[in-house]
C-alpha positions in Angstrom: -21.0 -160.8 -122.3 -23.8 -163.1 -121.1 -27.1 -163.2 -122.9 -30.2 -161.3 -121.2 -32.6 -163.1 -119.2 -36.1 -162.9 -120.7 -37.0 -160.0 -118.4 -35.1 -158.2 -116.2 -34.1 -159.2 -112.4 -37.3 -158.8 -110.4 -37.1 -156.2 -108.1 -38.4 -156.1 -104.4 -40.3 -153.4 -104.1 -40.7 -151.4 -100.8 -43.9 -150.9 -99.2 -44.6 -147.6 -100.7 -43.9 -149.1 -104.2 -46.9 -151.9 -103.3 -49.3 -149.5 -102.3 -49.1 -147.7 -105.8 -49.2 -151.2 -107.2 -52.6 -151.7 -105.7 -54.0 -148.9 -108.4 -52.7 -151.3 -110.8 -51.0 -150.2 -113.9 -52.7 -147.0 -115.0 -50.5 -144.1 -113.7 -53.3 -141.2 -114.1 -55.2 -142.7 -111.3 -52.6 -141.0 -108.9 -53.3 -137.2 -108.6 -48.9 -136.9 -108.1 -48.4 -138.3 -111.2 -51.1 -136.1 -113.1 -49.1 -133.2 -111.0 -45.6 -134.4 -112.3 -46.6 -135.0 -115.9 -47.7 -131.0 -115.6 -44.6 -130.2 -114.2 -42.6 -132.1 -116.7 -44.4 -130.5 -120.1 -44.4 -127.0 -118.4 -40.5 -127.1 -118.0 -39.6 -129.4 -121.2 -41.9 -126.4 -123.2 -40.2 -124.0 -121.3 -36.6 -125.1 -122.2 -37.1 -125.7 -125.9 -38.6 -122.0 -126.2 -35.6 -120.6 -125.1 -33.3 -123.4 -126.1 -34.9 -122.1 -129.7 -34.7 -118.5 -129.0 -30.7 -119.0 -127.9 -29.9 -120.6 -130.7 -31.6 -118.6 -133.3 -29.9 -115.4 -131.8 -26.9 -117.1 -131.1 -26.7 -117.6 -134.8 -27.6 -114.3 -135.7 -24.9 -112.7 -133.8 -22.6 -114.8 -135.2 -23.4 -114.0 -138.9 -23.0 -110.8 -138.9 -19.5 -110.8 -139.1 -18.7 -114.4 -140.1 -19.3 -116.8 -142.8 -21.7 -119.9 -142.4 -18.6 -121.9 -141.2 -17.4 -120.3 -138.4 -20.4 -119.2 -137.2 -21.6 -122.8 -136.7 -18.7 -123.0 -134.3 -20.3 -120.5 -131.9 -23.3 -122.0 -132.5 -21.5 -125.3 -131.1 -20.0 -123.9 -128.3 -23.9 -123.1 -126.7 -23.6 -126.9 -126.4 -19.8 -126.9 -125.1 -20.6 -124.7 -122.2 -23.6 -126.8 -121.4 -21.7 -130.0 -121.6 -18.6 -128.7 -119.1 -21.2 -128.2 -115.9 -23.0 -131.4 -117.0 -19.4 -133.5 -117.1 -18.6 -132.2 -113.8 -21.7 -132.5 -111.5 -23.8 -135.5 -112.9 -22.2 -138.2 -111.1 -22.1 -136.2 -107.3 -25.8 -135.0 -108.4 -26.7 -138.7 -109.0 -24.9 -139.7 -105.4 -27.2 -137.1 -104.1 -30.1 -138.1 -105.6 -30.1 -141.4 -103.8 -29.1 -140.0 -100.3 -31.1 -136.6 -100.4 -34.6 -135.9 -101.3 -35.5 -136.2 -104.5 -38.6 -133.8 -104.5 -36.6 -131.3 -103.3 -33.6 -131.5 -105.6 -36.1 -131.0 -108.4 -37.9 -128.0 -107.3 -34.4 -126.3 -106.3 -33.0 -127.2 -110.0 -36.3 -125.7 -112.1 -35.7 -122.7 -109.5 -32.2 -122.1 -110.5 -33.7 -122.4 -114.6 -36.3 -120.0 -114.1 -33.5 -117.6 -112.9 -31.5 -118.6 -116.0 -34.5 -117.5 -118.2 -34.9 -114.3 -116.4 -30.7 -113.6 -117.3 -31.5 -114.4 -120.9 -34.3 -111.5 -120.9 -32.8 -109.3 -119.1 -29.6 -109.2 -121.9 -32.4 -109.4 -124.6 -34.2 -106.5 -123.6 -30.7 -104.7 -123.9 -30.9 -105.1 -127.8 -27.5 -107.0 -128.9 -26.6 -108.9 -126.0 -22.8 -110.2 -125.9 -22.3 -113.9 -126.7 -19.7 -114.4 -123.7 -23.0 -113.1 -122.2 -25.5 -116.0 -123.2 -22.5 -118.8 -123.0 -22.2 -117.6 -119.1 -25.8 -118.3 -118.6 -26.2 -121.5 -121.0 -23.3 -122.7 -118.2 -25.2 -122.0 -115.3 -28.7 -123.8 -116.7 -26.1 -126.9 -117.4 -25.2 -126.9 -113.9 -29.2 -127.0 -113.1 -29.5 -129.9 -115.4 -26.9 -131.9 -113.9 -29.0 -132.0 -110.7 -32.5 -132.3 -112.0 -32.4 -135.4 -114.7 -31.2 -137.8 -112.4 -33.4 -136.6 -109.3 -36.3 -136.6 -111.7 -35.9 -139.8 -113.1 -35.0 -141.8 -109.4 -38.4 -139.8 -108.4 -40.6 -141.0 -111.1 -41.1 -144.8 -109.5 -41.2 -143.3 -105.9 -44.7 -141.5 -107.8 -46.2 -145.1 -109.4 -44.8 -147.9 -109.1 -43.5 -150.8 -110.7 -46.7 -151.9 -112.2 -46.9 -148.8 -113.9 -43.7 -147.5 -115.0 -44.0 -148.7 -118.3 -46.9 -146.3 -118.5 -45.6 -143.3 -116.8 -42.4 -143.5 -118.8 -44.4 -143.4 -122.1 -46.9 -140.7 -120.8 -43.5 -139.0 -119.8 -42.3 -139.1 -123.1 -45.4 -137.9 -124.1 -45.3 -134.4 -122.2 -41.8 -134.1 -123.6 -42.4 -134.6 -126.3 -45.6 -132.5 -126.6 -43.2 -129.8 -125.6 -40.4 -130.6 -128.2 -43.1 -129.8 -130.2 -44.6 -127.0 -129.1 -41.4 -125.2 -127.6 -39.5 -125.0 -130.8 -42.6 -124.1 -133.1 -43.9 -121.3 -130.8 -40.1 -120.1 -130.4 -39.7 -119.6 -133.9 -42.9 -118.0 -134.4 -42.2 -115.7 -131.0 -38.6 -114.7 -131.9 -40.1 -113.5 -135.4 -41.6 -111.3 -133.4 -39.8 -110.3 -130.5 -36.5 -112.6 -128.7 -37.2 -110.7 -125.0 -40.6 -111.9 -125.6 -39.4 -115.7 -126.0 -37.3 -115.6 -123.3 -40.6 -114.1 -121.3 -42.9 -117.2 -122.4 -39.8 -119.8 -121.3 -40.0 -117.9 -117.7 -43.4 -118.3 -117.5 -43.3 -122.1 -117.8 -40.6 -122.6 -115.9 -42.9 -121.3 -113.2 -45.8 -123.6 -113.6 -43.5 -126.3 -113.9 -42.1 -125.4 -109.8 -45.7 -124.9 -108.8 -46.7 -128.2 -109.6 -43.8 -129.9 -108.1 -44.4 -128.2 -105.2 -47.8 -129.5 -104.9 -46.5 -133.2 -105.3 -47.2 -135.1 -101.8 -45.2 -137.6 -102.6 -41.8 -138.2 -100.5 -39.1 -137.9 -102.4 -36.6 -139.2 -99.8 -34.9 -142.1 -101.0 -34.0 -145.5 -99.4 -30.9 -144.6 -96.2 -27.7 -145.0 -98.1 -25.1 -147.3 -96.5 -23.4 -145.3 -93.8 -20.3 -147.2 -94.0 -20.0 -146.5 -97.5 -18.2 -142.8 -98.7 -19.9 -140.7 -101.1 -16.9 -141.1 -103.8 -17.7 -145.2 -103.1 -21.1 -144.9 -103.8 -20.4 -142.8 -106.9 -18.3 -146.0 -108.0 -21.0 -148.5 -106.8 -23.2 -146.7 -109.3 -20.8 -146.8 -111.8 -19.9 -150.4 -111.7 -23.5 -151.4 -111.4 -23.5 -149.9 -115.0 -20.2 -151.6 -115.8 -21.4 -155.1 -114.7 -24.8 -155.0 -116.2 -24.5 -155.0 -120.0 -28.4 -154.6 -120.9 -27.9 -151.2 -118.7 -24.5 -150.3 -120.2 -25.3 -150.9 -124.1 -28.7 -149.1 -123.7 -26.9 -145.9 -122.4 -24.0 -146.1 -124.4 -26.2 -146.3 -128.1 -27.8 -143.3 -126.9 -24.1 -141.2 -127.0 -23.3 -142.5 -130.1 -26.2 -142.8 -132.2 -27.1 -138.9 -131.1 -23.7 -137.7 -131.1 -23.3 -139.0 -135.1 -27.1 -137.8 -136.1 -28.5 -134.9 -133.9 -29.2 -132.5 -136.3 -31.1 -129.9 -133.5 -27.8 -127.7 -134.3 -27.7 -128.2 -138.1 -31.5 -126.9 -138.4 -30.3 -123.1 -137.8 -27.9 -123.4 -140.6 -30.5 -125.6 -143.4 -33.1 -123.3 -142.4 -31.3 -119.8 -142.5 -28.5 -120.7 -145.5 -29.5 -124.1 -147.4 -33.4 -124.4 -147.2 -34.1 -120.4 -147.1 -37.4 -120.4 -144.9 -36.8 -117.9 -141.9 -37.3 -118.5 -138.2 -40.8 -119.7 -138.9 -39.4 -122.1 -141.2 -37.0 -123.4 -138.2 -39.7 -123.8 -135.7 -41.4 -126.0 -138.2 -38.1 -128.2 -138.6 -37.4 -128.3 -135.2 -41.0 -129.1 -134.6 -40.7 -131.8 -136.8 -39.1 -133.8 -134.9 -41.4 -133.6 -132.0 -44.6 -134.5 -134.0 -43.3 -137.8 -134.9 -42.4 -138.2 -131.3 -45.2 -137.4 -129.8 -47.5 -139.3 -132.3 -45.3 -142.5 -131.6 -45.2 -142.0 -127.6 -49.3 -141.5 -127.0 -49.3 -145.0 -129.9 -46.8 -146.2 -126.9 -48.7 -145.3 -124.0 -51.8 -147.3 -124.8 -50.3 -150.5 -126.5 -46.8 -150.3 -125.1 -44.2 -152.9 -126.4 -43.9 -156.1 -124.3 -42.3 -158.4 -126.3 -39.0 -158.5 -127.8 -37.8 -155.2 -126.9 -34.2 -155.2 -128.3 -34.8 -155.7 -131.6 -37.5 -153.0 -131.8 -35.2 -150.9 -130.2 -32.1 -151.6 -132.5 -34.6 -151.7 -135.8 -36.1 -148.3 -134.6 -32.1 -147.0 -134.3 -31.3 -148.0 -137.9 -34.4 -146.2 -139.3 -33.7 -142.9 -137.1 -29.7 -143.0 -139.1 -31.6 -143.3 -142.3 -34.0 -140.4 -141.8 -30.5 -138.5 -140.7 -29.4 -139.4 -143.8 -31.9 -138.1 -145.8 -32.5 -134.7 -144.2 -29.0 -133.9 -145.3 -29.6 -135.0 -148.8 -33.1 -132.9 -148.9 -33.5 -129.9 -150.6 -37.0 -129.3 -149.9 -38.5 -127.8 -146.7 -41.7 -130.6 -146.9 -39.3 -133.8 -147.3 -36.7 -132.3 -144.7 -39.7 -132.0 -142.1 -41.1 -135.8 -143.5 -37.4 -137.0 -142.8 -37.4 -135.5 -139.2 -41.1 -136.4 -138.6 -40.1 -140.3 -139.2 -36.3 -139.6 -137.2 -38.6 -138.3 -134.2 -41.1 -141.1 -134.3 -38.3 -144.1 -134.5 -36.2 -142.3 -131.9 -39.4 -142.4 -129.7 -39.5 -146.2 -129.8 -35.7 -146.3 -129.3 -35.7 -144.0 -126.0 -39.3 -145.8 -124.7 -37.9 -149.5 -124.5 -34.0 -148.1 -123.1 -35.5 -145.8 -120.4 -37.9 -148.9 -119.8 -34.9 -151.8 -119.3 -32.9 -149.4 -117.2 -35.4 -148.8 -114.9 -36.7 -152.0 -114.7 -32.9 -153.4 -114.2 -32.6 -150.8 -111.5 -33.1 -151.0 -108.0 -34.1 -148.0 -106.0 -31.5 -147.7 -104.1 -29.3 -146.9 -106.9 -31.7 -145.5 -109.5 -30.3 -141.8 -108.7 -26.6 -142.8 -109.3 -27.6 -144.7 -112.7 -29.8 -141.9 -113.9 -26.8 -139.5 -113.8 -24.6 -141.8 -115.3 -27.6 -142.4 -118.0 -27.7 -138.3 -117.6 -24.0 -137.9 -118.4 -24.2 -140.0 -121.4 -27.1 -138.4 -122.7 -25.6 -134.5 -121.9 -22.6 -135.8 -123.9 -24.3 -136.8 -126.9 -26.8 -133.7 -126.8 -25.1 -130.7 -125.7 -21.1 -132.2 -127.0 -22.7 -133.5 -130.1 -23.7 -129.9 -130.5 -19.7 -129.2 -130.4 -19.2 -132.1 -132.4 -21.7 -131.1 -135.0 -20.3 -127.5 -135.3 -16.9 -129.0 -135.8 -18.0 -131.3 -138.1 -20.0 -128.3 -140.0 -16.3 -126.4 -140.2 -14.9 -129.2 -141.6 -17.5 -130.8 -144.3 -20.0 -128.4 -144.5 -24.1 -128.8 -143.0 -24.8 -131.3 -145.7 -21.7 -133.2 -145.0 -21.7 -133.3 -141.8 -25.4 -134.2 -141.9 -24.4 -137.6 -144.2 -21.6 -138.7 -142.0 -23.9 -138.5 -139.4 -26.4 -140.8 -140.3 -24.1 -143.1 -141.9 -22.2 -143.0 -138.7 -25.9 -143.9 -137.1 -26.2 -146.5 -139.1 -22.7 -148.0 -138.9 -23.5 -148.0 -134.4 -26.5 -150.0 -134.7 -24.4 -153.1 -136.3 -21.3 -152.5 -134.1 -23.2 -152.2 -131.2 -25.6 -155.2 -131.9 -22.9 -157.0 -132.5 -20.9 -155.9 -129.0 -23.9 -156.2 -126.8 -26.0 -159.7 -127.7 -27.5 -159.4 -123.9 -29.3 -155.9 -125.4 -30.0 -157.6 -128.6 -31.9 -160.4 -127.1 -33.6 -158.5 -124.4 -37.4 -159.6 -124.6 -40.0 -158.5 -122.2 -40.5 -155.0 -121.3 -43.2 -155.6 -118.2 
């Protein structure tokens, strides 16, 4: 592996891409982005409700007639049946991406969510819902997802511009992670109160999130794809892109295993129901956690973003996010458990800035759709598998067990893959 350049390849950008240049590096002076952050906080907040809600009754189903163990299992398979969809379509939805339009894509995908939603409270409303029920569903929003990250992501430049992506990605992170926050916590509170009700709120966003896509004026028709060149070819131009360019492969490939090892989102069920004892209130305000420190760190980002030496912040930030793994499944009490995720959330946030940053940077348009759904599969497979992963692991060692391995196993990733990828290691500038 060859080192990394100081900064990534420069990119020629089209003529659209100069004309957003020309409003500099501010990304709120464009009325499309101010329309696609909307969009973006509306649909993260609406997921995480009901991601919240479906987990929480998922769980309660499952305990009524198993032990902790085995119901953790059930709980894993809500991010098995997510995964299957997700391992299927990502790569032909990231071909697409870059030969259809983008805006489109989008719009359709959050369409086919807000029908998910509506599924989900239609089964609530019928009391006890069966779980073959809500894993149907959870398959069919996977499928959605498949399409929309890597259409969203390739669309994102086509909105700003170069000069500002650095900017739009952190104010990006910021409206998801505003909605990490908010989604969980008000899904807790809501499904105290009524699950059909949850499910409602998540509809609702998901709503506003399609109206302000629809109001975006930007074209999202990508660059014309080579018409010589098969759609299965272009899937495997996009994949050896990734192969060939190591500051683009290592930052994808940390992300699967540093989240499959240490996501705890499935573990915070089973320490706030069986370990911690604190209710679904008390699980809102894990789960929002997480998102505070997030959130906090991304609007630090978005005004005094990091320019300079990039990959050690990046591998530092992973290191700290295994320890805080580690000591949420050591912690007994509610306020350190939330302290340990509030730090987790804040370190990951500096982690995912400065990766999303080099890969896009590293990117060209032409290919950015095919690299965000290979960025998109990785990711699916360390959220919704780890989910699998975690409930396995939960069989076999217990929450706090498998909570331990997993940030040892964090930790353990960072040196391996520091040591693997020197060109990610020694990545500098970030503009």
């Amino acid at each position: 592996m060859t080192d990394a350049p100081e900064a990534p390849e420069p990119i020629t950008p089209s003529v659209a891409e100069a004309a957003k240049d020309a409003h500099g590096s501010n990304p709120w002076r464009l009325n499309d982005f101010r329309l696609l952050w909307f969009g973006r906080i509306a649909a993260v907040l609406a997921i995480q409700v009901q991601s919240s809600a479906l987990l929480w009754q998922v769980y309660e189903i499952a305990r009524r007639d198993h032990p902790i163990e085995q119901a953790s299992l059930y709980l894993g398979l809500v991010g098995l049946v997510q995964f299957i969809p997700l391992l299927a379509l990502t790569l032909p939805a990231g071909e697409m991406a870059d030969r259809r339009d983008r805006k489109t894509t989008v719009g359709a995908s959050i369409a086919v969510e807000a029908l998910c939603a509506l599924a989900f409270l239609g089964m609530a409303l019928n009391g006890s819902p069966p779980l073959w029920g809500l894993l149907s569903v959870a398959c069919v929003f996977g499928a959605a997802r498949a399409f929309l990250a890597p259409a969203s992501q390739a669309f994102l430049p086509m909105v700003v511009g170069r000069a500002a992506l650095p900017r739009a990605i952190a104010a990006q992170s910021i409206a998801f992670q505003t909605g990490a926050i908010a989604g969980p916590a008000l899904g807790g509170v809501i499904v105290g109160v009524s699950t059909p009700l949850a499910y409602g709120v998540s509809l609702g966003m998901f709503l506003l999130g399609l109206t302000a896509f629809l109001l975006i004026k930007t074209s999202g028709r990508p660059p014309a794809p080579d018409a010589a060149h098969s759609r299965w070819d272009a899937v495997r131009e996009g994949l050896k892109y990734v192969w060939t360019t190591k500051v683009v492969l290592g930052a994808i490939s940390l992300d699967l295993i540093v989240v499959l090892f240490a996501g705890v989102a499935l573990l915070t069920p089973i320490f706030a129901r069986d370990i911690l004892h604190v209710g679904p209130e008390g699980f809102g305000l894990l789960r929002a956690a997480f998102g505070v420190g997030a959130l906090l760190m991304a609007v630090y980002l978005a005004r005094w973003p990091i320019v300079r030496r990039g990959g050690l912040w990046m591998f530092g930030a992973v290191a700290l996010f295994g320890i805080c793994t580690l000591t949420f499944g050591l912690s007994k009490i509610v306020w350190l458990s939330a302290l340990a995720l509030f730090i987790g959330g804040a370190a990951d946030m500096v982690s995912v800035n400065i990766r999303q940053t080099l890969i896009q940077l590293s990117t060209p348009d032409a290919m950015r759709g095919r690299v965000s759904s290979v960025s998109m599969l990785f990711i699916g497979a360390s959220n919704e598998l780890g989910e699998a992963y975690s409930g396995l692991m939960v069989r076999i060692l217990g929450p706090i067990g498998a909570a331990v391995f997993g940030g040892i196993g964090a930790l353990a990733a960072t040196g391996l893959w520091a040591a693997m990828f020197p060109a990610l290691r020694k990545a500098d500038r970030l503009s």
